[in-house]
VEXKE-766500 format. One record per residue (C-alpha): x, y negated, z negated; chain; residue in three letters. Coordinates in nm, 3 decimals, m for minus. Layout:
BEGIN
+---------+---------+---------+-----+------+
:       u :       v :       w : mol : type :
+---------+---------+---------+-----+------+
:       X :       Y :       Z :   A :  ALA :
...
+---------+---------+---------+-----+------+
end
This chain:
BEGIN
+---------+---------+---------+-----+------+
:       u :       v :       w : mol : type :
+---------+---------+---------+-----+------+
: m12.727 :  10.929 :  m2.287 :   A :  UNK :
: m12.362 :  11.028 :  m2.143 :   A :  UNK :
: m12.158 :  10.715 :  m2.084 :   A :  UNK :
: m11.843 :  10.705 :  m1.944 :   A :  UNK :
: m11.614 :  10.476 :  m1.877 :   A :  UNK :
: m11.321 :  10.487 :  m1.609 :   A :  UNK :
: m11.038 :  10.323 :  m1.582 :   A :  UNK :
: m10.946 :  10.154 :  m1.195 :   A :  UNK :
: m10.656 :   9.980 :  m1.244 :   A :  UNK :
: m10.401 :   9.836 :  m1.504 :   A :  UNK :
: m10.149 :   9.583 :  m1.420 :   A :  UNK :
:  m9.930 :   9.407 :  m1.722 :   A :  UNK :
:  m9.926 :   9.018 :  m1.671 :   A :  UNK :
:  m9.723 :   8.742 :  m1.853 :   A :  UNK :
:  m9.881 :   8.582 :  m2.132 :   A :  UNK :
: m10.107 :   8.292 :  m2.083 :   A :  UNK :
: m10.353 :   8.129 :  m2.306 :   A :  UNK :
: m10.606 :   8.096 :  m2.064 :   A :  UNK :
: m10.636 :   8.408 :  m1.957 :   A :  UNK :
: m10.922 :   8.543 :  m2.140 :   A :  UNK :
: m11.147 :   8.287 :  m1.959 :   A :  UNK :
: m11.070 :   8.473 :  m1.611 :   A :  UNK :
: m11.156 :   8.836 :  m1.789 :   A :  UNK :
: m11.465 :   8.707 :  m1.970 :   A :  UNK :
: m11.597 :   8.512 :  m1.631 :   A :  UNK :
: m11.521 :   8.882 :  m1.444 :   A :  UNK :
: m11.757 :   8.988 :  m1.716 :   A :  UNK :
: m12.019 :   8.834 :  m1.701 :   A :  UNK :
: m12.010 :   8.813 :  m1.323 :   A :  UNK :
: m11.982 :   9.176 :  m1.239 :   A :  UNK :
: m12.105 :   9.321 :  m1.527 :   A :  UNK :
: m12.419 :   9.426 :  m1.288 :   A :  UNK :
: m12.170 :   9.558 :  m1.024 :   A :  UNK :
: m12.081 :   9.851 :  m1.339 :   A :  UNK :
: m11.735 :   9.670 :  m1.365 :   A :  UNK :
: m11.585 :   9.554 :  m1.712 :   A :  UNK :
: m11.258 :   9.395 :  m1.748 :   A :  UNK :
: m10.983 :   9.437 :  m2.051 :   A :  UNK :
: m10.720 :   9.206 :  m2.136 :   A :  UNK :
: m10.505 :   9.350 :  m2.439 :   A :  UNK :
: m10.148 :   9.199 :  m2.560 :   A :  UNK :
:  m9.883 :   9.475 :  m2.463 :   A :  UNK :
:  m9.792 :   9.660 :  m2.782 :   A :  UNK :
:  m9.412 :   9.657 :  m2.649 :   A :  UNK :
:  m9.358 :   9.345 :  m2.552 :   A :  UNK :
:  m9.565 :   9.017 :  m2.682 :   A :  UNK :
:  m9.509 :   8.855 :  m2.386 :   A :  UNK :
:  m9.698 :   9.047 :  m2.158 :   A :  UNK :
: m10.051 :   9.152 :  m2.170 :   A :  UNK :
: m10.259 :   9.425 :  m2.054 :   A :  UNK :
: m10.510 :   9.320 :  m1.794 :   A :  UNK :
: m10.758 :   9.672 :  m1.654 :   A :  UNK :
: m11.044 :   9.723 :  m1.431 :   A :  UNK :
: m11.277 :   9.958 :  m1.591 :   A :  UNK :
: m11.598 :  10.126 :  m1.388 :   A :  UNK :
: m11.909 :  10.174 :  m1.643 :   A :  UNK :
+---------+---------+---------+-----+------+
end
C-alpha cells in the first residue's frame, strides 16, 4: 500500500495554549474528507508555531 501524504498549506501562528484543540477538532472532523492537520512549535522562534494542511 503506497501512502502519501501532501502538504497544502503552512502558515506560522503566535503561540497559544489552546491551539491544539482547533487542530485536533480539524482532525477528527475531516479526517474522512483525506485532510490531516499539524501544529508544530517553530524551531526558530518559540513563540510561533507551525500550523499545515496536509492531503492523505
Amino acid at each position: 500500500m503506497d501512502s502519501k501524504i501532501e502538504t497544502l498549506a503552512t502558515v506560522k501562528v503566535n503561540r497559544h495554549d489552546d491551539t491544539y484543540k482547533i487542530v485536533d477538532l480539524l482532525n477528527r472532523t475531516l479526517k474522512t474528507e483525506g485532510l490531516m492537520f499539524g501544529l508544530a512549535l517553530d524551531e526558530k522562534d518559540k513563540e510561533q508555531m507551525v500550523f499545515t494542511i496536509y492531503r492523505t
